[in-house]
PyMOL commands that place a pseudoatom at each C-alpha (Angstrom):
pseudoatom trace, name=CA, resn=UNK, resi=1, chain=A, elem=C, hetatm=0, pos=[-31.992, 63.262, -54.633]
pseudoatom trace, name=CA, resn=UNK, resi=2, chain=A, elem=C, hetatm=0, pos=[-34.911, 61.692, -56.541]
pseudoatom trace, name=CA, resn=UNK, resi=3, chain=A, elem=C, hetatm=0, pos=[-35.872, 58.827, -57.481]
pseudoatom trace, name=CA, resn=UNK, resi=4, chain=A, elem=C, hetatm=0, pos=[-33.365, 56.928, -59.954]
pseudoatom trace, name=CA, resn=UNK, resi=5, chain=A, elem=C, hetatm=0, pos=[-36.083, 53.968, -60.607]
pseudoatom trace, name=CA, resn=UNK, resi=6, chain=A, elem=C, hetatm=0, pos=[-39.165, 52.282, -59.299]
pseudoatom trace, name=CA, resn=UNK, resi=7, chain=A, elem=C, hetatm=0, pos=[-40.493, 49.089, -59.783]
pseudoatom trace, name=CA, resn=UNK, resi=8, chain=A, elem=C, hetatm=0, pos=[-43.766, 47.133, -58.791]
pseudoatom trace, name=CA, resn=UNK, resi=9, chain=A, elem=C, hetatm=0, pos=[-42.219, 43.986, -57.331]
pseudoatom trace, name=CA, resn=UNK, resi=10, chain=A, elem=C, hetatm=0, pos=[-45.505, 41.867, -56.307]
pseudoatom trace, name=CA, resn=UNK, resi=11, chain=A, elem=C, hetatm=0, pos=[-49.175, 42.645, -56.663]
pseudoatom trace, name=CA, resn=UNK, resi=12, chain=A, elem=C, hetatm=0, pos=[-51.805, 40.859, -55.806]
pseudoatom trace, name=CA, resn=UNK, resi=13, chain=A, elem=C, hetatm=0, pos=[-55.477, 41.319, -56.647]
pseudoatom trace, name=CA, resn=UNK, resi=14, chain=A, elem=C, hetatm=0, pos=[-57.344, 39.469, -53.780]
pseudoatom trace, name=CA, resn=UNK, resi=15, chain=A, elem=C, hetatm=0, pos=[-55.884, 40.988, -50.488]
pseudoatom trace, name=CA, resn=UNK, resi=16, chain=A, elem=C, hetatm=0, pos=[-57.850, 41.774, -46.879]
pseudoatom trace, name=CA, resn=UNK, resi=17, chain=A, elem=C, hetatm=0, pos=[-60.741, 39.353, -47.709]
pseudoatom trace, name=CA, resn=UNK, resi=18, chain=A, elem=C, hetatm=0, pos=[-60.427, 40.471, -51.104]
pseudoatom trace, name=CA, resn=UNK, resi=19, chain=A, elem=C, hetatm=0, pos=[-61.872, 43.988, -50.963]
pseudoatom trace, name=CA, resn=UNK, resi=20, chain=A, elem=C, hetatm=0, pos=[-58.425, 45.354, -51.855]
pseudoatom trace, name=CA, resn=UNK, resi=21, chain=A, elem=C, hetatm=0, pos=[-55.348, 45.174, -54.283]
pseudoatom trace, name=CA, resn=UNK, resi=22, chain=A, elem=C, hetatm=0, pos=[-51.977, 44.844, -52.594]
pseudoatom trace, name=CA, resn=UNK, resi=23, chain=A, elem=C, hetatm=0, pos=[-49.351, 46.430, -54.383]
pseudoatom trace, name=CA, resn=UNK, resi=24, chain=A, elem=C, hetatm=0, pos=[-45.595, 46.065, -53.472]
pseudoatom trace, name=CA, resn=UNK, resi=25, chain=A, elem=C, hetatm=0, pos=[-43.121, 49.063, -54.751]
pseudoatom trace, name=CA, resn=UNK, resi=26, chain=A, elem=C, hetatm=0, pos=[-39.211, 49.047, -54.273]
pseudoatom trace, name=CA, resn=UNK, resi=27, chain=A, elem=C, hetatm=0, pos=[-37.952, 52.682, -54.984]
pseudoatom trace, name=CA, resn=UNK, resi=28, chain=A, elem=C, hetatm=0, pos=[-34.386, 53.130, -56.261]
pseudoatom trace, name=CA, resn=UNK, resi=29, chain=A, elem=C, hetatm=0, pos=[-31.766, 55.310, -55.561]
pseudoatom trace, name=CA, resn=UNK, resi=30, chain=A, elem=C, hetatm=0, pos=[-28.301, 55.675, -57.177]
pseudoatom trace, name=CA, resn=UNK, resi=31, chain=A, elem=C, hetatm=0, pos=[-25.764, 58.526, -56.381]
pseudoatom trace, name=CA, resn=UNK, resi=32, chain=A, elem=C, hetatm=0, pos=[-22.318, 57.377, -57.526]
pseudoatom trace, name=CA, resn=UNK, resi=33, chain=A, elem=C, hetatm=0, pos=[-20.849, 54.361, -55.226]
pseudoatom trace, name=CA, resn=UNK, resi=34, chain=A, elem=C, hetatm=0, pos=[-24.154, 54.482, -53.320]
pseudoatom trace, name=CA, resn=UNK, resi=35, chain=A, elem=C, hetatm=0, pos=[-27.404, 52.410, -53.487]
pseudoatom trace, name=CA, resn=UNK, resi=36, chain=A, elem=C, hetatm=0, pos=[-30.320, 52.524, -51.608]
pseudoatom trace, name=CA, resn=UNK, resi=37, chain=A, elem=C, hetatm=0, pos=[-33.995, 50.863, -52.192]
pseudoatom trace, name=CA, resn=UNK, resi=38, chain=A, elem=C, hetatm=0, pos=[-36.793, 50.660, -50.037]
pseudoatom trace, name=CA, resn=UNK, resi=39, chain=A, elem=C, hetatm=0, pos=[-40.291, 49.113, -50.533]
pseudoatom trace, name=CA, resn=UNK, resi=40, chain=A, elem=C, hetatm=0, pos=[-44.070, 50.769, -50.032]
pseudoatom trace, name=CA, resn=UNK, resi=41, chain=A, elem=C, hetatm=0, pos=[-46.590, 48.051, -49.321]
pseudoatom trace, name=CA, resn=UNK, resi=42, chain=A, elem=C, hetatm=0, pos=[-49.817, 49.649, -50.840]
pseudoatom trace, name=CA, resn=UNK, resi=43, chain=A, elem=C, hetatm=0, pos=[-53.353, 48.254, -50.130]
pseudoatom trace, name=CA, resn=UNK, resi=44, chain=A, elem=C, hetatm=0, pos=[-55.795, 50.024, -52.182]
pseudoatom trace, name=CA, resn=UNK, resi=45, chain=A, elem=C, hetatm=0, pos=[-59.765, 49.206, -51.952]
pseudoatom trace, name=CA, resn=UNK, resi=46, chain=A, elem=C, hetatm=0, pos=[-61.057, 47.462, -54.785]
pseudoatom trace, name=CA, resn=UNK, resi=47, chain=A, elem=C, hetatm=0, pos=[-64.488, 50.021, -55.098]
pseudoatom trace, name=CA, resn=UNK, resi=48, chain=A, elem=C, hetatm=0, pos=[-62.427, 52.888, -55.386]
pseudoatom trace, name=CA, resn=UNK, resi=49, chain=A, elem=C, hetatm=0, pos=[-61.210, 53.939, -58.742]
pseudoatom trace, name=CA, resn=UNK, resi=50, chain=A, elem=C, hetatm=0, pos=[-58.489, 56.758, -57.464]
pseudoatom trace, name=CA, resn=UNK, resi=51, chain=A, elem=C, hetatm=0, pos=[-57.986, 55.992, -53.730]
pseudoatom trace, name=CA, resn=UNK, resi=52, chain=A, elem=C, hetatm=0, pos=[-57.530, 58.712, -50.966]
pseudoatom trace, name=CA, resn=UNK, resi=53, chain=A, elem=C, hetatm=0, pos=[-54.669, 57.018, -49.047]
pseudoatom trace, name=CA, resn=UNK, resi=54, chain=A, elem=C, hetatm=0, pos=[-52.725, 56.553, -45.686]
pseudoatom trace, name=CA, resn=UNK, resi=55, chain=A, elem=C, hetatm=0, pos=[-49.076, 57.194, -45.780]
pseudoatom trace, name=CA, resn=UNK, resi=56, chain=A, elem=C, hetatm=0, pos=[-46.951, 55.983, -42.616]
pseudoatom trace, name=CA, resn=UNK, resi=57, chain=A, elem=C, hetatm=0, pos=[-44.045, 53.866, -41.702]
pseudoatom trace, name=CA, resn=UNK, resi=58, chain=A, elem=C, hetatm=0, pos=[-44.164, 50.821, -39.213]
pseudoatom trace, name=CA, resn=UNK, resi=59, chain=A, elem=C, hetatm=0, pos=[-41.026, 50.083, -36.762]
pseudoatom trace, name=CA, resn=UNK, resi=60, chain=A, elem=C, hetatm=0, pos=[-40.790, 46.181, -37.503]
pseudoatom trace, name=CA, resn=UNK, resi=61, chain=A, elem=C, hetatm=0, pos=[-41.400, 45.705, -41.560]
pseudoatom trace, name=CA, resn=UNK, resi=62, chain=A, elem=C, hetatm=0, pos=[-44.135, 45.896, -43.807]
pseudoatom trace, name=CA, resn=UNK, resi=63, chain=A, elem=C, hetatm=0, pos=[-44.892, 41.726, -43.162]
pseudoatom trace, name=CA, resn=UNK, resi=64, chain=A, elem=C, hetatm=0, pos=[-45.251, 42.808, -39.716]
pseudoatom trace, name=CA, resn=UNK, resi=65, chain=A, elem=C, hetatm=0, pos=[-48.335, 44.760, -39.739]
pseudoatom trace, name=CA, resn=UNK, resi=66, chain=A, elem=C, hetatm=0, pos=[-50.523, 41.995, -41.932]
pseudoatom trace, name=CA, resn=UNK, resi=67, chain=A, elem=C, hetatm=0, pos=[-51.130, 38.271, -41.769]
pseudoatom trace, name=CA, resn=UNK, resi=68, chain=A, elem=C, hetatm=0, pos=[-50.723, 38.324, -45.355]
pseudoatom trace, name=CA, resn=UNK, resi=69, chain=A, elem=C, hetatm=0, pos=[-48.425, 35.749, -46.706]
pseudoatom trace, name=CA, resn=UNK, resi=70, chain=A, elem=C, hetatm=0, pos=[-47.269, 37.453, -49.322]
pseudoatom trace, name=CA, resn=UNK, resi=71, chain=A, elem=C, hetatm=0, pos=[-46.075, 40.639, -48.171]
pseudoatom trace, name=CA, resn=UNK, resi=72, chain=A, elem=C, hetatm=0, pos=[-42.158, 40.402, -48.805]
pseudoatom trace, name=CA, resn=UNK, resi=73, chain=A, elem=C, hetatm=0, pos=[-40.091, 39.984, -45.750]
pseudoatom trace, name=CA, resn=UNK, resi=74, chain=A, elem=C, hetatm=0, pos=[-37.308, 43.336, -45.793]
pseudoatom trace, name=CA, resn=UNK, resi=75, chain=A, elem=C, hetatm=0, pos=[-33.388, 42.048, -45.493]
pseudoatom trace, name=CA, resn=UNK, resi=76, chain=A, elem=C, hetatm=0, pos=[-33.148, 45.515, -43.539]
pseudoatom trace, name=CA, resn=UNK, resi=77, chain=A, elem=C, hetatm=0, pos=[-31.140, 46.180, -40.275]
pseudoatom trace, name=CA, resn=UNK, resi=78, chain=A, elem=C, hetatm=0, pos=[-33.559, 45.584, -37.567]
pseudoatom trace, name=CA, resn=UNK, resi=79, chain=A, elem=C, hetatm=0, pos=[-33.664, 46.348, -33.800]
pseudoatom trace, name=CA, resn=UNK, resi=80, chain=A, elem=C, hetatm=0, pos=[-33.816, 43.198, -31.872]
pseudoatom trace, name=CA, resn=UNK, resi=81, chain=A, elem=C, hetatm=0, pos=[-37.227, 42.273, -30.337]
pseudoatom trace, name=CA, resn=UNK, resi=82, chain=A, elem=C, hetatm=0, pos=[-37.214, 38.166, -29.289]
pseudoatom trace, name=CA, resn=UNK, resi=83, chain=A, elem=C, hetatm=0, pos=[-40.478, 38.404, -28.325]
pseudoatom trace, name=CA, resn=UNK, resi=84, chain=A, elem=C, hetatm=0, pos=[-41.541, 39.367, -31.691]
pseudoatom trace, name=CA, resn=UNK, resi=85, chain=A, elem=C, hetatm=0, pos=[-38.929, 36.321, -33.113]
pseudoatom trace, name=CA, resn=UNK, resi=86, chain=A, elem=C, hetatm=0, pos=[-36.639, 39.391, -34.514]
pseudoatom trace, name=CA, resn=UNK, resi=87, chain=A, elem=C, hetatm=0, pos=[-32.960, 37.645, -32.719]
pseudoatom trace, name=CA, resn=UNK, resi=88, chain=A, elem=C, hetatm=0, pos=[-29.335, 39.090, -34.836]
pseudoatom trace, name=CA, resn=UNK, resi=89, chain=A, elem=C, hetatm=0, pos=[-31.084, 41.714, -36.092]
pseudoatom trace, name=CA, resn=UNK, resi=90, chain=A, elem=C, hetatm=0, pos=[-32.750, 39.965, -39.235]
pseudoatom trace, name=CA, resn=UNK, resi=91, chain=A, elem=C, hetatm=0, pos=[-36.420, 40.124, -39.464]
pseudoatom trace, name=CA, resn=UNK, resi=92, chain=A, elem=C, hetatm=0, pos=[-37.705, 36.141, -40.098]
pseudoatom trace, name=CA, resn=UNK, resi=93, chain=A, elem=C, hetatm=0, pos=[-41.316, 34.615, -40.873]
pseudoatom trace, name=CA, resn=UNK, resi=94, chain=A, elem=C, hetatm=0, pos=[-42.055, 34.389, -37.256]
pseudoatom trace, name=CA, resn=UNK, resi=95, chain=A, elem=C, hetatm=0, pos=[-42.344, 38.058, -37.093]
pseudoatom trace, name=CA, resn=UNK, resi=96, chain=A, elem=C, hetatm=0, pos=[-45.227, 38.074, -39.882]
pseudoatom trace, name=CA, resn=UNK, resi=97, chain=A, elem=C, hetatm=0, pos=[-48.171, 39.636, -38.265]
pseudoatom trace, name=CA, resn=UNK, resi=98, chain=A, elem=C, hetatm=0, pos=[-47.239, 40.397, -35.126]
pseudoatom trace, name=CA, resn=UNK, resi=99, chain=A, elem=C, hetatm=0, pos=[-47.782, 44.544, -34.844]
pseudoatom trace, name=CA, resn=UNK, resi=100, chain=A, elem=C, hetatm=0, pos=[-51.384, 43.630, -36.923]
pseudoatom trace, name=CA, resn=UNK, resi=101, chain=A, elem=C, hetatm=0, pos=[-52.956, 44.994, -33.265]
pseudoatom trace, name=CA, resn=UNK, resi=102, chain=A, elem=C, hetatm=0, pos=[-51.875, 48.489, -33.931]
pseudoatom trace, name=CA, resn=UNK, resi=103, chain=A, elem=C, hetatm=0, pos=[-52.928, 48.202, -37.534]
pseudoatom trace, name=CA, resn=UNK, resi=104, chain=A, elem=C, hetatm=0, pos=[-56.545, 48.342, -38.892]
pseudoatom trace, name=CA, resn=UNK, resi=105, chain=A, elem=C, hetatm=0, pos=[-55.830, 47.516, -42.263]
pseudoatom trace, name=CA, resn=UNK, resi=106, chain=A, elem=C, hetatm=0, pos=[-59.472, 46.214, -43.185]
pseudoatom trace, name=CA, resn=UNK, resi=107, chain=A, elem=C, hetatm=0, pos=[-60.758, 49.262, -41.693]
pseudoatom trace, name=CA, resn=UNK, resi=108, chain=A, elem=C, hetatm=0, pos=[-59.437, 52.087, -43.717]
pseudoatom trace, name=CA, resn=UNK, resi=109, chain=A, elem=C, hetatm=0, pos=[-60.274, 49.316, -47.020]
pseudoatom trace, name=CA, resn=UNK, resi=110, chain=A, elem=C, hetatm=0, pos=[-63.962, 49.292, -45.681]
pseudoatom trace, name=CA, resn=UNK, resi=111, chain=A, elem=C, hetatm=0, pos=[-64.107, 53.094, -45.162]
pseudoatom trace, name=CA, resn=UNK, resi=112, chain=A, elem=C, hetatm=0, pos=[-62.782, 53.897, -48.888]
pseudoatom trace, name=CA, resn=UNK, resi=113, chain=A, elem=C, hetatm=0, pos=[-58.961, 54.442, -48.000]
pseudoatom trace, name=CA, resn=UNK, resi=114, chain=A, elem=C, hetatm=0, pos=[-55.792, 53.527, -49.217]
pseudoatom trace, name=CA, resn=UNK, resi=115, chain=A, elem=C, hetatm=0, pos=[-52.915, 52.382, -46.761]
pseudoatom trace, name=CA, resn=UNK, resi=116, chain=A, elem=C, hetatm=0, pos=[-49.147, 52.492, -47.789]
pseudoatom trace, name=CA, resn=UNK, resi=117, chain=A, elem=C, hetatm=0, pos=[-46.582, 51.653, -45.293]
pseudoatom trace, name=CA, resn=UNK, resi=118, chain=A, elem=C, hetatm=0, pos=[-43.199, 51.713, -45.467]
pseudoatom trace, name=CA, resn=UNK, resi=119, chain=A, elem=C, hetatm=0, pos=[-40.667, 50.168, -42.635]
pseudoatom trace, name=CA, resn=UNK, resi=120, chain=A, elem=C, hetatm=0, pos=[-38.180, 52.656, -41.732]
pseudoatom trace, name=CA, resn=UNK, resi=121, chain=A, elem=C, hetatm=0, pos=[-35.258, 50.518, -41.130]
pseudoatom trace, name=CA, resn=UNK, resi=122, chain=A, elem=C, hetatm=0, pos=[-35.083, 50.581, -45.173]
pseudoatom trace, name=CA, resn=UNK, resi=123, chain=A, elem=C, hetatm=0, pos=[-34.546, 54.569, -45.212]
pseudoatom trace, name=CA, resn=UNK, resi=124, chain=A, elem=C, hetatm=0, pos=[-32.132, 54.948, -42.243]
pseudoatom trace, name=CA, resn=UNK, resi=125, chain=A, elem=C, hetatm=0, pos=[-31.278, 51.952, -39.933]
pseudoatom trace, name=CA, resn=UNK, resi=126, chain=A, elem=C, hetatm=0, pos=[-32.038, 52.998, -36.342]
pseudoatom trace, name=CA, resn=UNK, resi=127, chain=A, elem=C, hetatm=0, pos=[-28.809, 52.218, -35.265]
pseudoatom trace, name=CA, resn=UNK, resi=128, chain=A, elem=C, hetatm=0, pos=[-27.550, 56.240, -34.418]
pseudoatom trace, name=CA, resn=UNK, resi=129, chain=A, elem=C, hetatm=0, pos=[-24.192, 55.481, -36.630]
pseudoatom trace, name=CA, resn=UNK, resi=130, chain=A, elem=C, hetatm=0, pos=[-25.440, 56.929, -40.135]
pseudoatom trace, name=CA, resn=UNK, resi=131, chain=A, elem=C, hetatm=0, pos=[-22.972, 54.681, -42.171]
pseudoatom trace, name=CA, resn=UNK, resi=132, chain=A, elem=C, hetatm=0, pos=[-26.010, 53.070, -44.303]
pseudoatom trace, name=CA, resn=UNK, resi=133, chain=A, elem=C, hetatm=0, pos=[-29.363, 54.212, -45.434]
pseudoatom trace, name=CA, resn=UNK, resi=134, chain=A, elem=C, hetatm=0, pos=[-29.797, 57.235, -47.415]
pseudoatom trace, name=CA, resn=UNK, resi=135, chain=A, elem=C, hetatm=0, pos=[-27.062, 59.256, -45.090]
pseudoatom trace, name=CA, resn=UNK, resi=136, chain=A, elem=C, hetatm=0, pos=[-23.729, 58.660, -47.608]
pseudoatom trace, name=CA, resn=UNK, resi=137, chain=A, elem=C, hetatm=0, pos=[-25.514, 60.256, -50.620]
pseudoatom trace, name=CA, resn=UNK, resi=138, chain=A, elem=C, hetatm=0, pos=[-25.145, 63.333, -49.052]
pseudoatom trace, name=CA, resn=UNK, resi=139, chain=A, elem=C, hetatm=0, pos=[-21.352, 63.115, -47.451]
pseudoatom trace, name=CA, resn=UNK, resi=140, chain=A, elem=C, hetatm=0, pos=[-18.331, 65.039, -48.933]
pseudoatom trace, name=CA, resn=UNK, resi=141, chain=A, elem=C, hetatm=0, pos=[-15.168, 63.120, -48.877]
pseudoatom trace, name=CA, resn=UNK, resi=142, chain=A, elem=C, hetatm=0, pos=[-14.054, 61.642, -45.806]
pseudoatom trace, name=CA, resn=UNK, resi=143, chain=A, elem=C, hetatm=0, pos=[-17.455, 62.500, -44.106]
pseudoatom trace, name=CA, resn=UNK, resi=144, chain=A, elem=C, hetatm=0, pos=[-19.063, 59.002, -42.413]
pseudoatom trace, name=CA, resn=UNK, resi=145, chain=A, elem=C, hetatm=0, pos=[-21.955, 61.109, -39.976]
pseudoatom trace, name=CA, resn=UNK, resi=146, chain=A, elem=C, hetatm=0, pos=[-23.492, 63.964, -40.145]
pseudoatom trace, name=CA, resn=UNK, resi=147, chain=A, elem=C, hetatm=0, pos=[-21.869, 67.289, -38.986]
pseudoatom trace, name=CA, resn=UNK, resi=148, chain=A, elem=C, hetatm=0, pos=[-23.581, 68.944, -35.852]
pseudoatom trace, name=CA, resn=UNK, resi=149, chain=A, elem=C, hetatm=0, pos=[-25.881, 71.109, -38.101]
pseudoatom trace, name=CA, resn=UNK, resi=150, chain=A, elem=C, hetatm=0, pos=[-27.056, 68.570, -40.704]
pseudoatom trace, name=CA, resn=UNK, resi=151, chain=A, elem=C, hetatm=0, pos=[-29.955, 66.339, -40.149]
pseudoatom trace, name=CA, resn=UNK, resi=152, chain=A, elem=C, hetatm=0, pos=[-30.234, 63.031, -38.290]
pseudoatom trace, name=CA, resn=UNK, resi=153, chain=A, elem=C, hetatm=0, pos=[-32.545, 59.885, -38.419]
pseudoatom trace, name=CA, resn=UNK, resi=154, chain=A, elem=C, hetatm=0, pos=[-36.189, 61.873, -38.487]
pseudoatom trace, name=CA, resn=UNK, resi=155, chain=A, elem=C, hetatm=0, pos=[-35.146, 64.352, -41.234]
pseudoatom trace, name=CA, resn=UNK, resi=156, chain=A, elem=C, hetatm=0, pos=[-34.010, 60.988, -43.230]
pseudoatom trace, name=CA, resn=UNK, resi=157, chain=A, elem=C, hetatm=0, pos=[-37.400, 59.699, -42.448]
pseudoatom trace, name=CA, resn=UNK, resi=158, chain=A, elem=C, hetatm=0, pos=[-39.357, 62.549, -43.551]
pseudoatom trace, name=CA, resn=UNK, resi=159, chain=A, elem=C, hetatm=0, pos=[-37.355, 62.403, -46.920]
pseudoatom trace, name=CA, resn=UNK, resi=160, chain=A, elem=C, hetatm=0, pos=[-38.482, 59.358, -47.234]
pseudoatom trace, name=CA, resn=UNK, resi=161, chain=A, elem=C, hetatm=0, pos=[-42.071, 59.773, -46.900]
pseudoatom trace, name=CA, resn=UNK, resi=162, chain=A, elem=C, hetatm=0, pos=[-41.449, 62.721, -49.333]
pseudoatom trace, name=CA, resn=UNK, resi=163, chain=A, elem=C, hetatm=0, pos=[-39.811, 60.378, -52.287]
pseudoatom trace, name=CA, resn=UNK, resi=164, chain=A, elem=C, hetatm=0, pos=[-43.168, 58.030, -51.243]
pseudoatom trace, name=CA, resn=UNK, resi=165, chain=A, elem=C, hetatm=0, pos=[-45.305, 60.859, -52.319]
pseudoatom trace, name=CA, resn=UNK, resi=166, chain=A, elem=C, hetatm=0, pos=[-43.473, 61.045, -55.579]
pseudoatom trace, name=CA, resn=UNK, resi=167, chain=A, elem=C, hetatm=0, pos=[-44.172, 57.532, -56.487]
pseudoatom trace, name=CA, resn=UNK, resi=168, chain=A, elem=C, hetatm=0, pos=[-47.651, 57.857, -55.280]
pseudoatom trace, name=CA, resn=UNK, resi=169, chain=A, elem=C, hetatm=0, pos=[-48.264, 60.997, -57.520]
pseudoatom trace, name=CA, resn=UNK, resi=170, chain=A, elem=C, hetatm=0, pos=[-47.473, 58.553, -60.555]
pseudoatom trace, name=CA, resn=UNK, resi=171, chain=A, elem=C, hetatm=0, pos=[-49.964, 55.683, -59.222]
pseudoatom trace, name=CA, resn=UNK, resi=172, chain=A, elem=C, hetatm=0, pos=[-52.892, 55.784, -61.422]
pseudoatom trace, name=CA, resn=UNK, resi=173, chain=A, elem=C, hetatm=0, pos=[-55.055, 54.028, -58.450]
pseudoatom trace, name=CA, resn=UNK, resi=174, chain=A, elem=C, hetatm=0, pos=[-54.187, 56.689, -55.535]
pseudoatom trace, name=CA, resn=UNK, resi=175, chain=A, elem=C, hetatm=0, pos=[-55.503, 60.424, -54.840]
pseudoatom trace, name=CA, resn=UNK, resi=176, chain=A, elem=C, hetatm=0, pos=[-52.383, 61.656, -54.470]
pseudoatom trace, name=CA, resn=UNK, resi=177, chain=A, elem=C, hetatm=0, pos=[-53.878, 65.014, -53.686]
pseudoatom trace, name=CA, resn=UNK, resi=178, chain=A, elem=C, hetatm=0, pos=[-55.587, 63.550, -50.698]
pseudoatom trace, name=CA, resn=UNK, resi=179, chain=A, elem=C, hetatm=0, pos=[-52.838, 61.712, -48.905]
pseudoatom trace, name=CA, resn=UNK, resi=180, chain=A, elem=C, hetatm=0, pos=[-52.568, 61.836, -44.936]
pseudoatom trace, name=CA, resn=UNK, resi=181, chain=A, elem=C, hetatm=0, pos=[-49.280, 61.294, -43.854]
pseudoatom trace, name=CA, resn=UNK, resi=182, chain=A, elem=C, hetatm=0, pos=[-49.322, 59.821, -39.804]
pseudoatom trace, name=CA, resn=UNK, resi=183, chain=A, elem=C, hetatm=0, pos=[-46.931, 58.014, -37.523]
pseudoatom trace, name=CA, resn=UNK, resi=184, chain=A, elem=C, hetatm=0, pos=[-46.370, 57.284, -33.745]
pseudoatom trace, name=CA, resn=UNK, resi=185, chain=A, elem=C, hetatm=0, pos=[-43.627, 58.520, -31.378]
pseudoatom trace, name=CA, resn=UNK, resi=186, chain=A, elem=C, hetatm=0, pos=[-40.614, 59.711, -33.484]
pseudoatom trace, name=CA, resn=UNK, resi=187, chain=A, elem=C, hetatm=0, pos=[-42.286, 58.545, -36.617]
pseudoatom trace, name=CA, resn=UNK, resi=188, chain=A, elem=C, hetatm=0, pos=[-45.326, 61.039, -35.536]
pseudoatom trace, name=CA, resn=UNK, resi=189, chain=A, elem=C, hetatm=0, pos=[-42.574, 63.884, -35.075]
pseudoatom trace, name=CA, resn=UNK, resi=190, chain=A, elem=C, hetatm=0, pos=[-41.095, 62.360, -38.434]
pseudoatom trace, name=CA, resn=UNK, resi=191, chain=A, elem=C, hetatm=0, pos=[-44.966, 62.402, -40.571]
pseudoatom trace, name=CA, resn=UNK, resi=192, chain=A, elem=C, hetatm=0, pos=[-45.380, 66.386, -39.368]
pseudoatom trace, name=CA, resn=UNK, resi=193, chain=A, elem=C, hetatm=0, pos=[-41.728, 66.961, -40.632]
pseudoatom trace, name=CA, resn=UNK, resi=194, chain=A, elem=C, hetatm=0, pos=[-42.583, 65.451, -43.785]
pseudoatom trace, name=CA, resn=UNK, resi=195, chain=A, elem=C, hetatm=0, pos=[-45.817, 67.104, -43.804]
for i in range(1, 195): cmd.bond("trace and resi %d" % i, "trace and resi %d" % (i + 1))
show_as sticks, trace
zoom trace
């Protein structure tokens, strides 16, 4: 399944103490009855004409891993976490910032990289019931999870990183050929799938 459409839905050209450009990217997917979209949040360095980048996805959404104030908010299914304000599974203003710890986003700008993160939630909920997210594109009739022998939450995730990589091939500003593709815990075991 490739991508049906892509848009840039913000961009900014001031971002992390304005060394960088922020660029915000919702990818589209269409497959008969089903729709999917998720965004990349892309911070590219300013000095850098074609920017060797960062690929990874973060466990809380994109506004999570920034202080910046304009990094869009996802609608996306979201574990609970009160003491990051995420309460009925929506992810709220309260939550900007709070994963910025595990995060050196002014870092990798300052050492001549790109970062693009994506939250995962968008791709396949982590919810272990596989009726949303990029799951249905692939059912036959009838079918609402995958069968013993098809693939499960990480595969989904590593697709997505993949359909990233197709959007960032066609970004004038990013080295596509010199992407790293990371992650932690099952997103780790997801980034060397996708690898």
């Amino acid at each position: 399944l490739n991508i049906t459409d892509w848009k840039i839905v913000e961009k900014g050209e001031d971002a992390v103490n304005g060394k960088a450009i922020r660029k915000q990217v919702d990818l589209v997917f269409e497959k008969g009855d089903n729709y999917l979209h998720f965004n990349i949040l892309i911070y590219l360095p300013k000095n850098i004409e074609k920017a060797p980048l960062f690929l990874g996805y973060n466990f809380y959404g994109n506004h999570t891993i920034t202080d910046d104030v304009n990094v869009l908010i996802s609608d996306a299914w979201v574990r609970d976490n009160p003491s990051f304000g995420i309460i009925n599974n929506q992810l709220t203003e309260q939550s900007r910032g709070v994963r910025t710890n595990r995060w050196a986003v002014e870092k990798i700008i300052d050492a001549g990289y790109g970062l693009a993160t994506i939250y995962y939630g968008e791709v396949d909920p982590d919810k272990d019931d596989f009726y949303d997210g990029i799951h249905p594109f692939f059912y036959e009739n009838g079918q609402y999870q995958p069968a013993a022998n098809e693939w499960g939450s990480i595969s989904a995730w590593g697709w997505g990183l993949s359909r990233a990589l197709d959007y960032l091939e066609k970004d004038d500003d990013v080295d596509a050929a010199n992407v790293i593709v990371f992650g932690h815990s099952r997103l780790g075991k997801t980034s060397l799938w996708a690898g």
